[in-house]
C-alpha positions, 0 to 999 in steps of 0.5 A, a space after each residue: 562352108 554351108 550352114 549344113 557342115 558342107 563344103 562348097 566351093 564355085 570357081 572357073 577353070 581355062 583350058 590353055 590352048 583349046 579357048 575353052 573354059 568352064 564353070 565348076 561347083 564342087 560340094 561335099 555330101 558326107 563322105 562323098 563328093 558332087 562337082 558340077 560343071 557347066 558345059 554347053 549350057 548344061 550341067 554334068 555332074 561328076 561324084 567321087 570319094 574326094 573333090 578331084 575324082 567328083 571334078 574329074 568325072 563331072 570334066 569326063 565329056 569333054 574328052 582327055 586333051 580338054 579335060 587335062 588342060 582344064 586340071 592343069 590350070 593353075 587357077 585350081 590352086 585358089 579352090 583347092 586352097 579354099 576347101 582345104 580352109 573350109 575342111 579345116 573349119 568343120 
């Protein structure tokens, strides 16, 4: 968590089958939430009402088939463990 109250959490995710990977930022503004991902080189930026739908915007580009296997990675279990923490520290 931020000194701000925000939660913040950076992370990578693999898409298997596709050697695709990106780099995510996830960050929680009030009652909103800003994910960033990196692709390409630059950012695309996704905002929703809770961490996934701002993580499933900001992957929207990268078309179905990619952006499912990225959402499938298990590596989301370590982030989604630690916004959790950081929630529960607020």
């Amino acid at each position: 968590m931020n000194r701000d109250g925000a939660v913040s959490v950076q992370f990578r995710l693999d898409a298997p089958g596709t050697g695709f990977a990106v780099n995510i930022h996830v960050r929680s503004f009030g009652e909103r939430w800003m994910a960033t991902a990196e692709i390409g080189g630059k950012p695309e930026v996704g905002i929703g009402r809770n961490a996934r739908q701002a993580l499933e915007a900001s992957l929207a580009t990268l078309g179905e088939r990619v952006a499912s296997a990225c959402l499938q990675d298990l590596a989301l279990l370590a982030p989604s463990v630690e916004i959790a923490r950081q929630q529960r520290a607020s």
